[in-house]
One Martini backbone bead per residue (centre of mass of N, CA, C, O) as a GRO file, in nm:
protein
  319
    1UNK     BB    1  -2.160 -15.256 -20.867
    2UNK     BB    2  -2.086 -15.499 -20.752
    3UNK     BB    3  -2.387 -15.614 -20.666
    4UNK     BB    4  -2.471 -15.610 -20.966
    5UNK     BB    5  -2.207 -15.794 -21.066
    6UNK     BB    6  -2.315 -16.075 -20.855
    7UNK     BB    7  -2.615 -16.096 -20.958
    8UNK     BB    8  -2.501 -16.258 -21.168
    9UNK     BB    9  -2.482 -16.624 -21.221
   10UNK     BB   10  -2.220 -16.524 -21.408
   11UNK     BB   11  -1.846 -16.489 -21.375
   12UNK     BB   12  -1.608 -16.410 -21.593
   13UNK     BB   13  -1.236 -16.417 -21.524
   14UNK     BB   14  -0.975 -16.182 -21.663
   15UNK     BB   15  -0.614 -16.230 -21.771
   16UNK     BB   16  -0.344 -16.212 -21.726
   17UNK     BB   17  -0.045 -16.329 -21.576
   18UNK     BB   18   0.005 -16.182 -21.271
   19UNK     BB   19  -0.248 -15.992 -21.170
   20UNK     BB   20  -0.448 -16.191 -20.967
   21UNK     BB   21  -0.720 -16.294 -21.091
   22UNK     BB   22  -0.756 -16.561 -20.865
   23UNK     BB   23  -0.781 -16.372 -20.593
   24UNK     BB   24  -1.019 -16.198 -20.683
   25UNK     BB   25  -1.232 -16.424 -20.786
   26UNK     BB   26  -1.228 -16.500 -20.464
   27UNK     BB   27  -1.291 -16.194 -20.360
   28UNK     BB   28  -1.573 -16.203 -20.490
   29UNK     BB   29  -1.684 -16.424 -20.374
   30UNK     BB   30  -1.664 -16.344 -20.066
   31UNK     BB   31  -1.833 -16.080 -20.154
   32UNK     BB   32  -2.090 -16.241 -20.151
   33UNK     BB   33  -2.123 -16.413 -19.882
   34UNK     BB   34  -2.168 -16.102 -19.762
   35UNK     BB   35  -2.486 -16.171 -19.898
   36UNK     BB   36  -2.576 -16.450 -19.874
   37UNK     BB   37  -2.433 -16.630 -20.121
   38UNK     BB   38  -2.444 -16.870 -20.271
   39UNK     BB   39  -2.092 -17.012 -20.404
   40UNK     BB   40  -1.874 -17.113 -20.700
   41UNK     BB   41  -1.589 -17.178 -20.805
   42UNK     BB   42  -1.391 -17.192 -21.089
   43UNK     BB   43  -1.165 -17.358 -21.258
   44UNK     BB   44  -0.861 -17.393 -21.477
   45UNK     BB   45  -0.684 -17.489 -21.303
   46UNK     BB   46  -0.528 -17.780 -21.198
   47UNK     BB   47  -0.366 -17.656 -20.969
   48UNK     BB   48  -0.549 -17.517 -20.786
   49UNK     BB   49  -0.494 -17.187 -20.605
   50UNK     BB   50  -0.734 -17.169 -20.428
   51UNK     BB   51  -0.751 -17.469 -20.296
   52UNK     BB   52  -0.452 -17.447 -20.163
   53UNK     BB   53  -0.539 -17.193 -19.970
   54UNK     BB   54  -0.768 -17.391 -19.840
   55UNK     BB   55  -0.663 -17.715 -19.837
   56UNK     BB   56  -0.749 -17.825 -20.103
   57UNK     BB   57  -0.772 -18.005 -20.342
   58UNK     BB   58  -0.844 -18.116 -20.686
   59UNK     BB   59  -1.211 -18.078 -20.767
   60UNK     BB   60  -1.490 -18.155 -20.906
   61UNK     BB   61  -1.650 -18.125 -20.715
   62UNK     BB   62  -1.799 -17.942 -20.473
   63UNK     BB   63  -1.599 -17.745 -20.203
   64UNK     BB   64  -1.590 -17.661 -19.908
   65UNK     BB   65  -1.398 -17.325 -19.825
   66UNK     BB   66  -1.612 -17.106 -19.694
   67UNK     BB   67  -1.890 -16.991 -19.589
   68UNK     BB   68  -2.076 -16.997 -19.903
   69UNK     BB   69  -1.835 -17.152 -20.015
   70UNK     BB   70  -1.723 -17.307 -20.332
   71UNK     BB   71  -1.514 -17.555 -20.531
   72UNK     BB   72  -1.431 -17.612 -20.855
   73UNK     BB   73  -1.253 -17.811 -21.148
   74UNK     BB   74  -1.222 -17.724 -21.474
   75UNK     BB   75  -1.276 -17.987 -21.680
   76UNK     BB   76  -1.319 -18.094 -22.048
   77UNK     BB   77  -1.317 -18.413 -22.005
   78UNK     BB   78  -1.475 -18.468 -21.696
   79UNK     BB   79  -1.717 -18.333 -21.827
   80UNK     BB   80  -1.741 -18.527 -22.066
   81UNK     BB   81  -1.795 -18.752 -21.850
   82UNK     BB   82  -2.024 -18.653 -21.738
   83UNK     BB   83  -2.237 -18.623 -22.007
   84UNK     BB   84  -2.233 -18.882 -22.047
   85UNK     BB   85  -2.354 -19.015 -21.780
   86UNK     BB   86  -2.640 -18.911 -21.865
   87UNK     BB   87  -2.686 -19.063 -22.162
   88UNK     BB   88  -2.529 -19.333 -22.066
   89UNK     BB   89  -2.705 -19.581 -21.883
   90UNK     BB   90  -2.399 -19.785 -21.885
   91UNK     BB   91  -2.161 -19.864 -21.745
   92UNK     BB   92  -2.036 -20.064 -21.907
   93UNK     BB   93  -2.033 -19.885 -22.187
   94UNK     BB   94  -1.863 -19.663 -22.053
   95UNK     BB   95  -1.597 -19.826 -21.986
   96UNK     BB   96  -1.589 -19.892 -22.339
   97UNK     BB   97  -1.538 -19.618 -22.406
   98UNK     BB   98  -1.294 -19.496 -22.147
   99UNK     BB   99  -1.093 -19.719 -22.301
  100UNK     BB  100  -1.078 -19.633 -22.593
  101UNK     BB  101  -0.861 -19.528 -22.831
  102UNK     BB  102  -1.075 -19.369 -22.976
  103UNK     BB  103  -1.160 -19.203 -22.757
  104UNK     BB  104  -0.898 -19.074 -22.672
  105UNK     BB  105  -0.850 -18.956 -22.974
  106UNK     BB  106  -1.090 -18.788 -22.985
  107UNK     BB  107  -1.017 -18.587 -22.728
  108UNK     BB  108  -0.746 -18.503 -22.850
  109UNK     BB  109  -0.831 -18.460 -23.176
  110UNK     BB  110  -1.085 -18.214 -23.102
  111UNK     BB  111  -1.143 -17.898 -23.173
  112UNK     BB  112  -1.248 -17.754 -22.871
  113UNK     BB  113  -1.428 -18.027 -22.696
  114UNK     BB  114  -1.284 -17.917 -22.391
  115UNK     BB  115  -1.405 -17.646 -22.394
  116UNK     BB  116  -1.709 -17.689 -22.466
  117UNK     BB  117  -1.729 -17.853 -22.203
  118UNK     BB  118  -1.636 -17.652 -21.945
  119UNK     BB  119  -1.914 -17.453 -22.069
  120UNK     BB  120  -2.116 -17.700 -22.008
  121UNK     BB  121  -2.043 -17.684 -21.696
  122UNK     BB  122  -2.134 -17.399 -21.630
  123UNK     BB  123  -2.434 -17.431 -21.729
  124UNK     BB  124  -2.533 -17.665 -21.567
  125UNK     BB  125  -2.500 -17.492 -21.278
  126UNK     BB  126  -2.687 -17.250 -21.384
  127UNK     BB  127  -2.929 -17.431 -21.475
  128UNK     BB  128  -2.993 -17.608 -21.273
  129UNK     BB  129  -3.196 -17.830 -21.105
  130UNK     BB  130  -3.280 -17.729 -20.731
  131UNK     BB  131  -3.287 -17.666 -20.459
  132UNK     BB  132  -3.235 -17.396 -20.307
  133UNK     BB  133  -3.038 -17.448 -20.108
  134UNK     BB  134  -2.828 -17.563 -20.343
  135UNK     BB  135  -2.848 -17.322 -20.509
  136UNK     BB  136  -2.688 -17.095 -20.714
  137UNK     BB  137  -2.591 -16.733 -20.669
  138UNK     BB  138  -2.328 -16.778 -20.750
  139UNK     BB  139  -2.045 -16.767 -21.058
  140UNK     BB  140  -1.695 -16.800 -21.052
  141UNK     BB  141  -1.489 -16.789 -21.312
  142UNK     BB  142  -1.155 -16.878 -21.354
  143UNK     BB  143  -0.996 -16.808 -21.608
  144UNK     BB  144  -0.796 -16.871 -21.838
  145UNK     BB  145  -0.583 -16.659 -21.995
  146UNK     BB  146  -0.668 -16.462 -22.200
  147UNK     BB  147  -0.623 -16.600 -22.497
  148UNK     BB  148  -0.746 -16.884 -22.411
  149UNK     BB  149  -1.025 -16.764 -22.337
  150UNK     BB  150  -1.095 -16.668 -22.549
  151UNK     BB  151  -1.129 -16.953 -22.718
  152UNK     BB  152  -1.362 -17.039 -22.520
  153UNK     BB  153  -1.559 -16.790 -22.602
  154UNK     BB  154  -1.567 -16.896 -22.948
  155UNK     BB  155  -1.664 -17.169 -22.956
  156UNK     BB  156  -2.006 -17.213 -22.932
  157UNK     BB  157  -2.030 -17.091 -23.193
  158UNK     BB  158  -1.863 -17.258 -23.377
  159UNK     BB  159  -2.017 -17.525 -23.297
  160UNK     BB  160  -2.288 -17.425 -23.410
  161UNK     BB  161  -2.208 -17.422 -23.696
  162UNK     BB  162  -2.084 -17.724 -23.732
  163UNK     BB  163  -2.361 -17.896 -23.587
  164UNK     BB  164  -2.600 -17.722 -23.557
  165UNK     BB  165  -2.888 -17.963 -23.465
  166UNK     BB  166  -2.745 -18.121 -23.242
  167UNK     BB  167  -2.653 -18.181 -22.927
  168UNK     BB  168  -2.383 -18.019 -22.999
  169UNK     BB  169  -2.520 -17.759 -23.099
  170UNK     BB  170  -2.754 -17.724 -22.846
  171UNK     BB  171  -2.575 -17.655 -22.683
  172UNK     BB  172  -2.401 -17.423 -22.775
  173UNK     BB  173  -2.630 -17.233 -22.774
  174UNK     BB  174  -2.693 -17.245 -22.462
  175UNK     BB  175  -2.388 -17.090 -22.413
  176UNK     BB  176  -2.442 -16.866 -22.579
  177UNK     BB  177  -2.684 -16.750 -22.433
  178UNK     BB  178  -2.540 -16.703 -22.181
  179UNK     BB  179  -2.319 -16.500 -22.250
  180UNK     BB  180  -2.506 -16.291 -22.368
  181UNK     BB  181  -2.651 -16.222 -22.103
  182UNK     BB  182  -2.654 -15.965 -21.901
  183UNK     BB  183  -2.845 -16.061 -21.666
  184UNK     BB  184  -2.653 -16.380 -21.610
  185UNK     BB  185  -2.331 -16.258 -21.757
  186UNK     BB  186  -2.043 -16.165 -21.689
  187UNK     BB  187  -1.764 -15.995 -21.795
  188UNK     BB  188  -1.436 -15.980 -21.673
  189UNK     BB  189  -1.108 -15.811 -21.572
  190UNK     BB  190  -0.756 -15.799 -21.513
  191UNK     BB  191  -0.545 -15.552 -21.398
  192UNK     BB  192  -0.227 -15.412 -21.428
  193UNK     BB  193   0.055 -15.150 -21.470
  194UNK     BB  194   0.145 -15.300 -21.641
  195UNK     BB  195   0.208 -15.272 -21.992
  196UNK     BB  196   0.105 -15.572 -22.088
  197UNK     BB  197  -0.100 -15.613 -21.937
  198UNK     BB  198  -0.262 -15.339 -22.035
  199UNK     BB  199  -0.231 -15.409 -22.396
  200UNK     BB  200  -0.400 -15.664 -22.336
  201UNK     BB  201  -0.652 -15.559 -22.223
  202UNK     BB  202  -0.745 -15.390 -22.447
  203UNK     BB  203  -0.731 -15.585 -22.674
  204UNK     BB  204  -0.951 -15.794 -22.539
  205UNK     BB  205  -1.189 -15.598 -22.553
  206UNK     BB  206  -1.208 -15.602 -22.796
  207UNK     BB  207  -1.277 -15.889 -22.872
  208UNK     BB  208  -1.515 -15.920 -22.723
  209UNK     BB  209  -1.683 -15.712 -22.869
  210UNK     BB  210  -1.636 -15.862 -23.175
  211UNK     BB  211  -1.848 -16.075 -22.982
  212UNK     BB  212  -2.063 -15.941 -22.780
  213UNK     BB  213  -1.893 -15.937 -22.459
  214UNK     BB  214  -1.804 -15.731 -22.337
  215UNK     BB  215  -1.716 -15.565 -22.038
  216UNK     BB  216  -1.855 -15.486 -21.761
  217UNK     BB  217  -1.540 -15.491 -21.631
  218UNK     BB  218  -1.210 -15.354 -21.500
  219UNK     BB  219  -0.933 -15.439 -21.257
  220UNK     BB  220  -0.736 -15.259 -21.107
  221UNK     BB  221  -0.462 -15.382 -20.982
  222UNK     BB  222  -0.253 -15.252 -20.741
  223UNK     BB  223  -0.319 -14.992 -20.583
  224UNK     BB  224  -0.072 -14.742 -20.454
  225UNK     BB  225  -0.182 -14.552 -20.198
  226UNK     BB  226  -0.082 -14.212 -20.127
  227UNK     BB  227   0.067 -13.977 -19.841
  228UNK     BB  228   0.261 -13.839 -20.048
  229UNK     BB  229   0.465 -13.578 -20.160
  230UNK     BB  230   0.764 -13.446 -20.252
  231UNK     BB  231   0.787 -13.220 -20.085
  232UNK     BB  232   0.771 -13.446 -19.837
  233UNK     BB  233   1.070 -13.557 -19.902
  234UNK     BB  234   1.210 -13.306 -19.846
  235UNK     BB  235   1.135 -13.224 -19.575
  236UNK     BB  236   1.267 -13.493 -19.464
  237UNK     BB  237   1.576 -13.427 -19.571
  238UNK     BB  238   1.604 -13.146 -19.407
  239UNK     BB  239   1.438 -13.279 -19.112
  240UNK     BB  240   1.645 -13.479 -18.993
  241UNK     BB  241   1.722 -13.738 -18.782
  242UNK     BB  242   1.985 -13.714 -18.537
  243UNK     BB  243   2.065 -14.042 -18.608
  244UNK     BB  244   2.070 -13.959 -18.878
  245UNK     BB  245   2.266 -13.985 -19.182
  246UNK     BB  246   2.297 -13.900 -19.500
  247UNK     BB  247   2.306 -14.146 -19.622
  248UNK     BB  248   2.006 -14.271 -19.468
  249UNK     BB  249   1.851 -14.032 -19.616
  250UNK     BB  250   1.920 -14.099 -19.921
  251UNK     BB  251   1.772 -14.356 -19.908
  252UNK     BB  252   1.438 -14.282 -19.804
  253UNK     BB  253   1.431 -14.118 -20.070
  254UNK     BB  254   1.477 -14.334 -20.286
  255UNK     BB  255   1.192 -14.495 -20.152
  256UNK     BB  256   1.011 -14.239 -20.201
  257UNK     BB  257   1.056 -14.189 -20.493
  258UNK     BB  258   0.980 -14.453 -20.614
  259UNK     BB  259   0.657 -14.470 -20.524
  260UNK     BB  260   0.570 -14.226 -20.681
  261UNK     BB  261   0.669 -14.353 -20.962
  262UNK     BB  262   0.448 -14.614 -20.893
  263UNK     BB  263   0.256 -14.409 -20.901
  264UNK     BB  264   0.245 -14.255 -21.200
  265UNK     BB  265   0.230 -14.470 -21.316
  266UNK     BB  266  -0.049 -14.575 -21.220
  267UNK     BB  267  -0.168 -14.304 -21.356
  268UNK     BB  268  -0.142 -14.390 -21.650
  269UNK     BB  269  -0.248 -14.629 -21.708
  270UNK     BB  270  -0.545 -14.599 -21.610
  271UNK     BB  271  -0.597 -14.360 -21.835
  272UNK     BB  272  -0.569 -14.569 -22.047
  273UNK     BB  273  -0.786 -14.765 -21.987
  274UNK     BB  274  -0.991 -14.558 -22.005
  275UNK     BB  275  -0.960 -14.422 -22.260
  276UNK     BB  276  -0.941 -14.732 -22.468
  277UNK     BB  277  -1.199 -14.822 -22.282
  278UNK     BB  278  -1.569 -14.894 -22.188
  279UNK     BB  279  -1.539 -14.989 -21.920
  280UNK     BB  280  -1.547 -15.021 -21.614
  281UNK     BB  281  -1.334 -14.905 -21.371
  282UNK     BB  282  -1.196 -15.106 -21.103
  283UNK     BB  283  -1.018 -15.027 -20.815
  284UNK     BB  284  -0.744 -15.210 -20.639
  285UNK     BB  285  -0.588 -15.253 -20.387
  286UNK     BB  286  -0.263 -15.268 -20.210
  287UNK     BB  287  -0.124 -15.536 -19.965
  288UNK     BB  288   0.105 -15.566 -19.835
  289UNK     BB  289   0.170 -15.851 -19.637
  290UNK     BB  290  -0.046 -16.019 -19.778
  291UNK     BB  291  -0.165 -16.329 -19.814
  292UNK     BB  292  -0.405 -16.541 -19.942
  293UNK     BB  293  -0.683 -16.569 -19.670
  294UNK     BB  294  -0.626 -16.216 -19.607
  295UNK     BB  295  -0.635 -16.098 -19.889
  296UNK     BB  296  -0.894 -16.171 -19.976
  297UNK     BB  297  -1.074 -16.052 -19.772
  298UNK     BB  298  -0.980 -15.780 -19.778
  299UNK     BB  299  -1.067 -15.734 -20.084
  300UNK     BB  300  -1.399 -15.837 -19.977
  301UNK     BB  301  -1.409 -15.570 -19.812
  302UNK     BB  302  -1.330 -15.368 -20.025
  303UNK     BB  303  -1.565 -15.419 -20.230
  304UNK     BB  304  -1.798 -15.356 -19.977
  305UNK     BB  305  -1.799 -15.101 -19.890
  306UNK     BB  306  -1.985 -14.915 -20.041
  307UNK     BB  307  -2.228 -15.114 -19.995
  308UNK     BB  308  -2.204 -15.080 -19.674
  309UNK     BB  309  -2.262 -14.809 -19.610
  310UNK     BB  310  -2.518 -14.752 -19.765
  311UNK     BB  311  -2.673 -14.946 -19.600
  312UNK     BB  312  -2.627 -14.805 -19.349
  313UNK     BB  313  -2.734 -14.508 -19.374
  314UNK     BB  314  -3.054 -14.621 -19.435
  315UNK     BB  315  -3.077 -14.713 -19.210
  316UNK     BB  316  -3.048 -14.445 -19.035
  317UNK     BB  317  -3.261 -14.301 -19.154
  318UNK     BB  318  -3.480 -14.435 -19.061
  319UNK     BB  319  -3.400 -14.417 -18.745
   0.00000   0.00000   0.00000
């Protein structure tokens, strides 16, 4: 499914904040990468919390980040001064058009223009010709809060209709044929047992339906998975041990017992995501005492690890 999901040329990552979202996002990048795959992460965060744990700034250009991994923060005003600078051909001109009050005024007060150039710039990056060598084959777009991505991903089709056949009309065009595209664009949830987290997730998911945007898969992140039930914690707390009094074992236990109950918890969230929603979903372990760019990586080993068991397999029967 990983494989399957990475091999299309754009992955748009959502969810509410505080699933993990980000750490995903990346953890996905790096996940392309040991399948040997030029890699781009696109940021939608300003404050770029990806590129800070790689040591680099918030760039607008693209940045190596790590072997095959690159980053850079998508932002829908410097999108379209980029996109001016493609059609307009004077230096001198774009100084005094990017200087002027009107210019200023008009980015401030276009209804979703820099929403729509942020998704023109995801477009550009996937669809621009260039050498092979230097050619994306993953873009992972980590989108903003589920919210804010919904009005991201409803603009270009809204664009469409309001501009026609002007050149931001086939702009629009353009990126709806992307994002609609099963081929090259998958859209991606992410969410934990949090009840608001799973509530926002179902939501967005019809809403996606809704849009014909379904999303290919919806990732539970932070699940925690225990090697102990009830019984052995009663067994434990009846042969404790020598050192321990009565009251540090009763303690072990209240330890032992809330953790079941946040196994509990997330065994019934799971429950409801898979029961009310449509897409794969797909668990993704919690790391405790990992953070950074040790649990990025140890997430994108979790993530390829069936597809790499599967294709030692294949060698081994070869051989």
């Amino acid at each position: 499914m990983i494989n399957e999901l990475l091999a299309r040329r754009v992955v748009i990552v959502l969810g509410k904040g505080g699933v993990g979202k980000s750490t995903l996002s990346a953890a996905l990048a790096k996940a392309a990468t040991r399948n040997g795959w030029r890699t781009l992460v696109m940021e939608c965060d300003s404050r770029a919390p990806i590129a800070s744990i790689y040591g680099l700034p918030s760039c607008y250009q693209a940045a190596a980040a790590a072997p095959g991994m690159y980053l850079m923060t998508l932002d829908g005003r410097h999108s379209l001064e980029q996109y001016l600078r493609l059609v307009v051909p004077s230096r001198l001109l774009l100084k005094t058009v990017f200087s002027s009050r009107l210019y200023q005024f008009f980015v401030q007060a276009a209804p979703g223009l820099r929403e729509l150039m942020a998704l023109g710039k995801v477009y550009y990056e996937a669809d621009r010709n260039r050498a092979d060598s230097e050619r994306w084959d993953t873009i992972i777009v980590d989108a903003p809060a589920s919210g804010q991505a919904l009005s991201l991903l409803r603009m270009p089709r809204a664009a469409r209709a309001t501009f026609g056949e002007s050149i931001v009309g086939k702009e629009s065009r353009n990126i709806s044929a992307l994002l609609a595209d099963r081929s090259r664009c998958a859209i991606v949830q992410v969410t934990t047992a949090d009840s608001l987290a799973v509530a926002e997730t179902i939501e967005t998911e019809r809403d996606l339906s809704g849009l014909d945007l379904a999303p290919a898969a919806i990732f539970f992140n932070r699940v925690n998975t225990l090697n102990y039930r009830e019984a052995d914690v009663v067994a434990m707390m009846r042969r404790r041990a020598p050192h321990l009094d009565q009251k540090q074992v009763a303690h072990l236990g209240e330890i032992a017992r809330a953790g079941l109950h946040r196994a509990s918890d997330v065994r019934a969230a799971l429950a409801r995501v898979r029961g009310e929603t449509r897409a794969e979903v797909i668990e993704t372990n919690e790391h405790a005492g990992l953070s950074g760019a040790a649990l990025i990586d140890r997430l994108a080993a979790d993530l390829m690890a069936p597809a790499e068991r599967a294709r030692s397999r294949r060698v081994s029967a070869r051989s």
